[in-house]
C-alpha positions as CSV (number, residue, x, y, z in Angstrom):
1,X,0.0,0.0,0.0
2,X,1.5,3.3,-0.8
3,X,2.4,5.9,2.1
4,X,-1.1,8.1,0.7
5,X,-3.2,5.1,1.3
6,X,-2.1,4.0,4.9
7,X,-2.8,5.5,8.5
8,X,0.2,4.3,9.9
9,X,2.7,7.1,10.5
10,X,6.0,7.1,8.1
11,X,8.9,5.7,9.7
12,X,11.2,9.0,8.9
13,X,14.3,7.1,10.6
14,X,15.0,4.8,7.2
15,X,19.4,4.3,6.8
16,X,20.0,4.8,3.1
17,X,23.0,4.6,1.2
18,X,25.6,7.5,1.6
19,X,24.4,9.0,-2.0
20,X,20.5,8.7,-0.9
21,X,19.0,12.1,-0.2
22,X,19.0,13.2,3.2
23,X,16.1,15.2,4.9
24,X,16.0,17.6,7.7
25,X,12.5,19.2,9.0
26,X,12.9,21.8,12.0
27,X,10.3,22.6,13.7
28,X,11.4,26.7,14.9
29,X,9.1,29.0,17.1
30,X,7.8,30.7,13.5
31,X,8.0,28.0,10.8
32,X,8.3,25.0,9.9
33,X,10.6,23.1,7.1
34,X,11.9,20.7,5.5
35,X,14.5,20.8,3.1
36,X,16.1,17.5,1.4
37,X,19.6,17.3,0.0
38,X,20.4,15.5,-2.9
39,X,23.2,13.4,-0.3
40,X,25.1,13.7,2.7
41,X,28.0,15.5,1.2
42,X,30.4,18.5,1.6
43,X,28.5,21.2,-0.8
44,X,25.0,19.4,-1.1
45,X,22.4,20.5,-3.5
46,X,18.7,21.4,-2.2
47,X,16.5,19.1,-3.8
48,X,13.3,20.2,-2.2
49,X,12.9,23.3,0.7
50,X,9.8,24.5,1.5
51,X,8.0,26.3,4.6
52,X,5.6,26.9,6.6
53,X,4.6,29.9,9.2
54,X,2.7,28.5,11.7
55,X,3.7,31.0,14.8
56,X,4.6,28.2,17.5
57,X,6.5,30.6,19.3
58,X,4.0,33.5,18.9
59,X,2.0,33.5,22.3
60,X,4.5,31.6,24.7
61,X,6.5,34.4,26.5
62,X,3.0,35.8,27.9
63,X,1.0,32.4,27.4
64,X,3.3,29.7,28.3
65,X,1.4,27.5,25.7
66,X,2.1,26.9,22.0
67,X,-1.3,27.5,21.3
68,X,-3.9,24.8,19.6
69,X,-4.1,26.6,16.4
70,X,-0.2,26.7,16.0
71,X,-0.1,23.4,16.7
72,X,-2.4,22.3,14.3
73,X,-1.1,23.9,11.8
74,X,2.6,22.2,12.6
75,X,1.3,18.8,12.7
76,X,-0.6,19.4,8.9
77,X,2.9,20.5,8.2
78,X,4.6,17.5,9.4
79,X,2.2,15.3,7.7
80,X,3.1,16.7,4.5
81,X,6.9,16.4,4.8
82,X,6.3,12.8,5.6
83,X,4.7,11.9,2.4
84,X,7.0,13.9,0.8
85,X,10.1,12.5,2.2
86,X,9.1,9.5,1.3
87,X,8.0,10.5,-2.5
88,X,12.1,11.7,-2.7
89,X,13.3,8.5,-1.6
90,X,14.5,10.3,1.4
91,X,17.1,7.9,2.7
92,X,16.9,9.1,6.0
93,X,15.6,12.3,8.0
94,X,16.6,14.1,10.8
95,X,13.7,16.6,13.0
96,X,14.9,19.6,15.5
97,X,12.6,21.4,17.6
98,X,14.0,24.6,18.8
99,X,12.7,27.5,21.2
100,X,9.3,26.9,21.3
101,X,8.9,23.6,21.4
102,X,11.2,23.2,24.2
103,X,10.1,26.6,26.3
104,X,6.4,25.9,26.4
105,X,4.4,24.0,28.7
106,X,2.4,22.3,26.2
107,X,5.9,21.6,24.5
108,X,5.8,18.3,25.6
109,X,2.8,17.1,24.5
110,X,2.9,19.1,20.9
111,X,6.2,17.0,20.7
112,X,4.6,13.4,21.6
113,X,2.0,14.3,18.9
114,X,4.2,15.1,15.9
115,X,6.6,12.0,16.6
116,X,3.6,9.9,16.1
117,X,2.9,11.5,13.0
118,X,7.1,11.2,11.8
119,X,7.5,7.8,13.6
120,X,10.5,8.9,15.5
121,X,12.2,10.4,18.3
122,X,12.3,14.3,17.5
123,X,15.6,16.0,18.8
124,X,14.5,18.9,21.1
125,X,17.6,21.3,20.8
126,X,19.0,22.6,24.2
127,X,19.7,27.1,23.7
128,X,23.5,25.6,23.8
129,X,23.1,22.8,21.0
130,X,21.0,25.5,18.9
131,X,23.5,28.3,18.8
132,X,26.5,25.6,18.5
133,X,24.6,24.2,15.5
134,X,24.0,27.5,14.1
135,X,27.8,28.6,14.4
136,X,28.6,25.4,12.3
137,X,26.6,25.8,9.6
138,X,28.2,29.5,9.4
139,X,31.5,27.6,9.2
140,X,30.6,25.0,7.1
141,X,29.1,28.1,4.4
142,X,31.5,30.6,4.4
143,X,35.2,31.1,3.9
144,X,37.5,31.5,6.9
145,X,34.4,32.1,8.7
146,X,35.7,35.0,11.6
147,X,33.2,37.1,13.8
148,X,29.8,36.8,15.2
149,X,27.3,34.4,14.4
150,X,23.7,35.7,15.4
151,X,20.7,33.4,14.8
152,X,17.2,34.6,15.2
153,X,14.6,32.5,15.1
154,X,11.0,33.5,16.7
155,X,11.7,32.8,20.2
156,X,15.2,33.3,20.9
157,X,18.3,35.0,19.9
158,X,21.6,32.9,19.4
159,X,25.1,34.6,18.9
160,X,28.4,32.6,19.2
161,X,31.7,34.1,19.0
162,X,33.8,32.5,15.9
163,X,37.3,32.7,16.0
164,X,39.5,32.0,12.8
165,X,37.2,29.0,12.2
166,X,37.0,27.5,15.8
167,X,33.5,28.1,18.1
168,X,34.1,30.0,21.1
169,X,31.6,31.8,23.6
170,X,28.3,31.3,23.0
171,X,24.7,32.4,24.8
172,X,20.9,32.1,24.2
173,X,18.6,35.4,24.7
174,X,14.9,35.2,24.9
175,X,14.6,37.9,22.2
176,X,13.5,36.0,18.9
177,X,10.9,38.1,16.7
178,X,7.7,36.8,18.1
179,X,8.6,36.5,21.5
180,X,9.8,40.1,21.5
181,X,6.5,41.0,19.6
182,X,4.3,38.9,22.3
183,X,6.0,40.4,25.4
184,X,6.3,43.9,24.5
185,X,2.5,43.6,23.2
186,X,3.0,45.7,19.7
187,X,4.9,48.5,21.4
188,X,8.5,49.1,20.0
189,X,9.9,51.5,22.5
190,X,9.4,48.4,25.0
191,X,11.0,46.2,23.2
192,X,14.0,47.9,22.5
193,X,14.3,48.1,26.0
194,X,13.9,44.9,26.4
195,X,16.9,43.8,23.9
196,X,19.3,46.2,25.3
197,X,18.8,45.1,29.0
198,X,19.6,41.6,27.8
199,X,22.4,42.5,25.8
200,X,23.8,43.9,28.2
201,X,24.7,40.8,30.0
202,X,26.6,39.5,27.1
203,X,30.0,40.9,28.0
204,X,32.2,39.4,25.3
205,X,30.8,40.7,22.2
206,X,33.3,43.7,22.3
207,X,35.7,41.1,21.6
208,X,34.0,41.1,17.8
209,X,35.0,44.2,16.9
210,X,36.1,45.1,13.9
211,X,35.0,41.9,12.4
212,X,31.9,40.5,10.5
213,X,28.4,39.9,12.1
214,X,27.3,36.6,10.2
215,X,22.8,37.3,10.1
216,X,21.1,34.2,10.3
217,X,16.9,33.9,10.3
218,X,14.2,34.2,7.8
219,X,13.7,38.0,9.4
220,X,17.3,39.1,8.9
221,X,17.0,37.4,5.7
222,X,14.0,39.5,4.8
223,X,15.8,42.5,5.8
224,X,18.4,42.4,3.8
225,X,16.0,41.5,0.8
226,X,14.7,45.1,1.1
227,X,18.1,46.3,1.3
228,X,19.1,44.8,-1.9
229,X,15.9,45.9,-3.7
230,X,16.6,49.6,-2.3
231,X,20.2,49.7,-3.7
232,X,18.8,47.6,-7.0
233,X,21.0,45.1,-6.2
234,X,22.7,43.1,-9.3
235,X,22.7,39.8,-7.9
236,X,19.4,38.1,-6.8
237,X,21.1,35.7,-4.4
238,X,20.8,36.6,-0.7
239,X,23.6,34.1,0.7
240,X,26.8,36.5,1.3
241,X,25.0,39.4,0.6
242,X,26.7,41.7,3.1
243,X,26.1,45.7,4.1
244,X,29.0,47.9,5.6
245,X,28.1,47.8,9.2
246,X,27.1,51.7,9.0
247,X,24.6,51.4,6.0
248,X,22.9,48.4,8.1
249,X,22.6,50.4,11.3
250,X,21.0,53.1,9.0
251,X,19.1,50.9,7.4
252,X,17.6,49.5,10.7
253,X,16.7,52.8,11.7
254,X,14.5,53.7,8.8
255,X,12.9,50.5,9.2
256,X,11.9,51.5,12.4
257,X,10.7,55.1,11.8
258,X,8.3,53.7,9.1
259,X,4.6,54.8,10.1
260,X,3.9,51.8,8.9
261,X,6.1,48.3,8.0
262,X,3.5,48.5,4.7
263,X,4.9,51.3,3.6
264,X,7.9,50.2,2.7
265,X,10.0,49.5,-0.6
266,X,10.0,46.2,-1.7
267,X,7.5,44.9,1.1
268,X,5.3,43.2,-1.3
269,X,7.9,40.5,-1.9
270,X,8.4,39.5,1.7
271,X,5.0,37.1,3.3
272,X,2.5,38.6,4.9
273,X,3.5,36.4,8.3
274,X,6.7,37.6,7.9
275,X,6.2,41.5,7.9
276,X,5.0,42.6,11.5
277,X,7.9,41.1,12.6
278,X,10.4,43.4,10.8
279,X,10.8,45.8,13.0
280,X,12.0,43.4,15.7
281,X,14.7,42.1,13.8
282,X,15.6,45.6,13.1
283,X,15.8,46.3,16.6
284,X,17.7,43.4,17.8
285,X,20.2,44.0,14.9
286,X,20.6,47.7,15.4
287,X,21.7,47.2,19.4
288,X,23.9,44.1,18.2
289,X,25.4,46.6,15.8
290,X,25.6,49.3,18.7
291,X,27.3,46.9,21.0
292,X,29.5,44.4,19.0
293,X,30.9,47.2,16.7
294,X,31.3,44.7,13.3
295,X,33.0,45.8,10.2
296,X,30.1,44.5,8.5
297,X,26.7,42.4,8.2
298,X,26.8,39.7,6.1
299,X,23.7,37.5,5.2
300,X,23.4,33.9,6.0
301,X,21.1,31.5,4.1
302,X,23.1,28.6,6.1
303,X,22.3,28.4,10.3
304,X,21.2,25.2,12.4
305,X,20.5,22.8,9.7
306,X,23.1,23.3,7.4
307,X,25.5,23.0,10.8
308,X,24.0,19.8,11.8
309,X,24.4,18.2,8.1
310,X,27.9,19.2,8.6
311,X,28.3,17.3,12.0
312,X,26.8,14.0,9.8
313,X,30.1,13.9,7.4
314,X,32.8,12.3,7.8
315,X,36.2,13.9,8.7
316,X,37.2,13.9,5.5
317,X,34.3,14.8,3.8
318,X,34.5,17.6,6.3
319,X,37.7,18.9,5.1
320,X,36.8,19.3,1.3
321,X,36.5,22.9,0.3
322,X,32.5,23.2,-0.1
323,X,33.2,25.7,-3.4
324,X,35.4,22.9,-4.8
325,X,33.3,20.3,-4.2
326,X,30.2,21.5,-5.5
327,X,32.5,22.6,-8.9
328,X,33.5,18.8,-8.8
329,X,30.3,17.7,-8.7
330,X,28.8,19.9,-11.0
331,X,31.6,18.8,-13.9
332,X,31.3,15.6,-13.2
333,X,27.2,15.8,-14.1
334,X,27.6,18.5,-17.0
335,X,31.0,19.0,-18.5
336,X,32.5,16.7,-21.5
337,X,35.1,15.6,-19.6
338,X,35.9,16.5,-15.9
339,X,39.6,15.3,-16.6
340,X,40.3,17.8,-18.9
341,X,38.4,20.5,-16.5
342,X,41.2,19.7,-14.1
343,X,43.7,19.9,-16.6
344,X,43.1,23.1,-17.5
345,X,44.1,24.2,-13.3
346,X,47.5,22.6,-13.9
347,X,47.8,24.3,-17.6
348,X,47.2,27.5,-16.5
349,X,48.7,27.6,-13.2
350,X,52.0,29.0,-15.4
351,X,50.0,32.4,-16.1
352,X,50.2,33.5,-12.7
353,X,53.4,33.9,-10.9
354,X,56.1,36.1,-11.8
355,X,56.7,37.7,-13.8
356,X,52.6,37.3,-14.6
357,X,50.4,38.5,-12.3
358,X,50.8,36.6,-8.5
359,X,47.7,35.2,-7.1
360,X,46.8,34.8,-3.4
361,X,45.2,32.0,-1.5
362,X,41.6,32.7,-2.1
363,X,42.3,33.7,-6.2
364,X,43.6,30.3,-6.9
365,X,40.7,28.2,-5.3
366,X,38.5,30.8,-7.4
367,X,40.6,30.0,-10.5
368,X,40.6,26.4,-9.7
369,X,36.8,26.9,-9.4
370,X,36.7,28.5,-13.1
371,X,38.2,26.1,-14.4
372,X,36.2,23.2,-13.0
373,X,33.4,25.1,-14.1
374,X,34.5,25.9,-17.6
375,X,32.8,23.6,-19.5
376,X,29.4,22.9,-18.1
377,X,27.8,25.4,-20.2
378,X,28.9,23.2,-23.3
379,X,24.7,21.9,-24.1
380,X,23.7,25.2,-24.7
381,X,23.3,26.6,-27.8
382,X,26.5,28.5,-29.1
383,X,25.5,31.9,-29.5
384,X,23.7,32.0,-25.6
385,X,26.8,29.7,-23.8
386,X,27.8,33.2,-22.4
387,X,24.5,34.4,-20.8
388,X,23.2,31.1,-19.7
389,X,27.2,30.4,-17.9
390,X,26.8,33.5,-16.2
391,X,23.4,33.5,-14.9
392,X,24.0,30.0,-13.9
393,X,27.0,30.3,-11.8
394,X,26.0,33.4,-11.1
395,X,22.6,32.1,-9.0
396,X,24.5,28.6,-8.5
397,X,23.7,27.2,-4.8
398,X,27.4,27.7,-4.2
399,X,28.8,28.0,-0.7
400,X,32.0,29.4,0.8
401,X,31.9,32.7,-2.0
402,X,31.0,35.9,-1.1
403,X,29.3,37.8,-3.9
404,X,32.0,39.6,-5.7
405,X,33.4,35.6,-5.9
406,X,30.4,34.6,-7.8
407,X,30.5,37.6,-9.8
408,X,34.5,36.7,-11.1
409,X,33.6,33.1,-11.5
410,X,30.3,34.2,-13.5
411,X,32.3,36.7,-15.7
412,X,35.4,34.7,-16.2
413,X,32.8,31.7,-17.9
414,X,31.4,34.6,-19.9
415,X,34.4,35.8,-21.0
416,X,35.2,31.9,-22.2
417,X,32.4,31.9,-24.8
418,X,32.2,35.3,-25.6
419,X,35.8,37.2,-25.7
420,X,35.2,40.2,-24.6
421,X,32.2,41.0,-26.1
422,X,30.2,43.8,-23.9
423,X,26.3,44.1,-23.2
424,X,24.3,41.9,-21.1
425,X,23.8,40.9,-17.4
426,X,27.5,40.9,-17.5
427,X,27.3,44.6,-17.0
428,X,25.3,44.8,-13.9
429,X,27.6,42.2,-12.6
430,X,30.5,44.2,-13.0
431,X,29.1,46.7,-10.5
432,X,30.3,44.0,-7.9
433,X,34.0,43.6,-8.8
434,X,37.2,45.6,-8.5
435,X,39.5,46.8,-11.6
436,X,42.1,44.5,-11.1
437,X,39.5,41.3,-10.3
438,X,37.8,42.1,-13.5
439,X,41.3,42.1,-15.0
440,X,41.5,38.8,-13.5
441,X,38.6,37.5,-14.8
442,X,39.0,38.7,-18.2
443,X,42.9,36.9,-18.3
444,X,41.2,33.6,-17.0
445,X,38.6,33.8,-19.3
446,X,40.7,34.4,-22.4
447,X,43.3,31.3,-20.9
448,X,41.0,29.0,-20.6
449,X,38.9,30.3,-24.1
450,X,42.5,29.2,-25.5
451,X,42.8,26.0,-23.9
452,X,39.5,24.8,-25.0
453,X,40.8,25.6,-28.7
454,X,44.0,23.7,-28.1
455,X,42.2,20.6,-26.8
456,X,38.7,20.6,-28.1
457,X,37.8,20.1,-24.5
458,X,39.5,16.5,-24.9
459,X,41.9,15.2,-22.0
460,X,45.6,14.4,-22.6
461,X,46.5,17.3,-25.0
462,X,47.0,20.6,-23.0
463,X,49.3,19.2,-20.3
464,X,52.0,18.2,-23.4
465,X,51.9,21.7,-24.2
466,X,53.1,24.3,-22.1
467,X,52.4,28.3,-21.5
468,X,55.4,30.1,-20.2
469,X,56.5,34.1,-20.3
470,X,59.7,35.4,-22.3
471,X,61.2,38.2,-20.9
472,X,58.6,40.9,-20.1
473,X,57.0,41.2,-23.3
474,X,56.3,37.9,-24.5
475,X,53.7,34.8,-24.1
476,X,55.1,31.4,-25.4
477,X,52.7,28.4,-26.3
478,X,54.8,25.6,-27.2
479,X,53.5,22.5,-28.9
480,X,55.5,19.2,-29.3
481,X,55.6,18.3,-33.3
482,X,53.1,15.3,-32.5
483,X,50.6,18.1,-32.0
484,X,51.4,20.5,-34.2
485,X,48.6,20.4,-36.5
486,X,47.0,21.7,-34.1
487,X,48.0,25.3,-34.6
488,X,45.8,26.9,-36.8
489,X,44.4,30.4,-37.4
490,X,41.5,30.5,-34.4
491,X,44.1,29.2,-31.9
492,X,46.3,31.8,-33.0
493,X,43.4,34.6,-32.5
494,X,42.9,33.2,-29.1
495,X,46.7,33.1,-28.0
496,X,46.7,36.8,-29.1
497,X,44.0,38.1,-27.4
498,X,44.9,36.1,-24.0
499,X,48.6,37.6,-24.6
500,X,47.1,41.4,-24.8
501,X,45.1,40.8,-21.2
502,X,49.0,39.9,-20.1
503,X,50.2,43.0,-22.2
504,X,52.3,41.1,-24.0
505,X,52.9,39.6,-27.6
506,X,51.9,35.7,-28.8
507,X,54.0,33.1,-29.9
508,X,53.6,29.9,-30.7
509,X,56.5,27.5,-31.1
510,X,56.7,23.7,-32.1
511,X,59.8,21.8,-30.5
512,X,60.3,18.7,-30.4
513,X,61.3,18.7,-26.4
514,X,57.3,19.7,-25.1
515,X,56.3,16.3,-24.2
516,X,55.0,17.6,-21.2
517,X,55.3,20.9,-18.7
């Protein structure tokens, strides 16, 4: 009998195989969700997310109870995920309950109810395991994560102090969004009271000066939605999206002179559920702002559940770079040959080191990236492989890259198919890079535009030929005589216009000694 027809609950607890998708529902003080990963891996695709606001947390800081309605509407919730875990050939699922769940006196018996319904034990997190969890997933999602993770959810307020990677001081305030909108009963000045006299007893969070606040919650999120659509943002992706720690405070303000939350810019986009409790987030940010001093605010579409997939991998798996991996992964699935994709880092790793521009730490993996990347366009027709690359990467569910990364990896794939031809999205993407990374870009682009011409995207051609400077004014491809048919008038064209991003003149040379670099 399928899982539509039966009563009996779905047994969400199933072991699958390691590449089964993995689901995890959390059951927060203002929604509820699942989302189900395509596997339990380093940099895992979404296969399914969805939501919904039920407002567990909404009554319980003047209440005590969860509320029957709320409930209710959880447990429809819940019933839903189970038939649609099990419609993914979810291998095996993993439910939180945070704030709510575990403040409220009816908490107990809300949690009974819904493990009937998921057939399993459901993890009620402790204020210590939520902000731990929360802190993870920042690490696990962002580049030599450093600063201040702050998670707020509905009925509490998380921050943990992350230092060079490693989780430090943490602490749990009662001032999530609809607790701070039930106890202060609608009036703001209250509130704000409220949030500085318990922020006050957090006396480490001088200690983050200087360095980035990392926002995490669907109300922060929202907040910096409206940002974006205030400064007409280029990029639609709100991961890494980040605001200079004065425009957010400024920001936060006008939020909370608006008459009305209604009134303004962009409000129509963000749920009606979602909106009256705007001004709370604004609040609670504003004082962390105020009293934490960050350099800046940057976005986080990663928090509790993204940290607690990260606690499921292996130690190894753990280690992988999550922007490499997903690259990996996606040229394995879409590029003619992965092999040759990491060919092309080895090829091209000549182009930069003296006397050709040096790269740093954090350029390379993005050029490794690129190159990865390169070739996954390739079923698209010709005369589009530029715009769909771009948009693609561009809006890719890519982890551990701020924006101005995802901008020089969308560009530099442009820039592959197209030369340097101008117009486009590419334009509005340039707004988020620097002179010298557009440079960058543009010299990656035209190498790897190059190497594609040498090789025909084939493995175990490019790496017998090898790129190297002469002096200060030349670029050298040499070819080994087996090859050199291969030299022709469109390689030639492409040399040249690589060599004149390097400032220098082509050459190509066939010797019989260029086996291999």
């Amino acid at each position: 009998m399928s899982t539509l027809e039966r009563e009996k609950p779905v047994d969400m607890r199933r072991c699958g195989e390691a590449d089964q998708p993995l689901g995890v529902v959390d059951i927060g003080s203002n929604s509820v969700r699942l989302v189900v990963y395509e596997a339990a891996k380093r940099s895992p695709a979404p296969l399914y997310n969805e939501k919904v606001l039920c407002g567990l947390g909404r009554h319980v800081a003047t209440t005590g109870h969860l509320g029957a309605e709320a409930m209710e509407c959880a447990l429809r919730a819940l019933r839903r995920f189970c038939v649609i875990g099990e419609m993914l050939g979810v291998g095996a699922f993993q439910v939180i309950a945070t704030a709510a769940a575990r403040e409220a006196e009816d908490g107990p018996d809300f949690i009974a109810r819904a493990e009937a319904i998921c057939g399993q034990p459901i993890r009620v997190l402790t204020g210590e395991e939520e902000a731990t969890l929360a802190a993870t997933g920042i690490i696990a999602s962002f580049f030599a994560a450093d600063g201040l993770a702050g998670d707020l959810g509905g009925g509490s307020l998380e921050l943990t102090h992350i230092r060079s990677g490693a989780i430090g001081e943490g602490v749990t305030l009662p001032l999530g969004g609809l607790r701070l909108l039930d106890e202060a009963d609608g009036d703001i000045e209250r509130a704000a009271r409220i949030v500085a006299d318990h922020m006050a007893m957090v006396p480490w969070l001088d200690a983050c000066k200087g360095r980035r606040f990392y926002a995490i919650g669907g109300t922060w999120r929202a907040l910096a939605w409206l940002h974006m659509e205030k400064r007409d943002y280029p990029l639609r992706v709100i991961h890494g999206y980040h605001m200079g720690a004065d425009a957010a405070l400024s920001f936060c303000e006008k939020i909370l002179k608006a008459k009305h939350v209604h009134d303004l810019d962009g409000i129509m986009e963000i749920s009606k559920p979602r909106r009256p409790i705007l001004p709370y987030g604004a609040l609670v940010l504003r004082e962390i702002i105020r009293r934490a001093a960050p350099s800046q605010v940057v976005v986080s579409a990663a928090g509790v559940r993204e940290g607690l997939l990260y606690t499921m991998l292996s130690e190894e798996e753990q280690a992988r770079d999550p922007l490499l991996a997903f690259a990996e992964d996606l040229a394995t699935l879409r590029s003619r040959s992965p092999e040759h994709a990491r060919e092309l880092i080895a090829w091209t790793d000549a182009l930069f080191g003296a006397p050709g521009p040096e790269e740093t730490a954090g350029e390379r993996r993005l050029r490794h990236a690129a190159c990865l990347l390169s070739d996954t366009g390739w079923r698209t027709h010709p005369d589009y492989r530029g715009e769909e690359s771009l948009n693609t990467i561009a809006h890719a569910a890519l982890a551990s890259i701020d924006h101005p990364g995802r901008a020089f990896l969308a560009l530099t794939l442009y820039y592959r198919h197209t030369g340097r031809v101008k117009g486009g999205s590419s334009t509005r993407l340039k707004r988020l890079l620097d002179k010298p990374m557009l440079k960058r870009a543009r010299i990656l682009g035209a190498a790897i535009r190059a190497g594609h011409m040498l090789s025909v995207g084939t493995p175990g051609v490019i790496l017998r030929t090898r790129l190297s400077y002469e002096g200060k004014s030349r670029l050298v491809l040499t070819i080994p005589e087996a090859l050199a048919v291969l030299d022709g008038d469109r390689l030639r064209k492409r040399l040249k216009a690589l060599a004149e991003e390097l400032d220098r003149t082509a050459e190509i040379r066939i010797a019989p000694d260029a086996s291999h670099p």
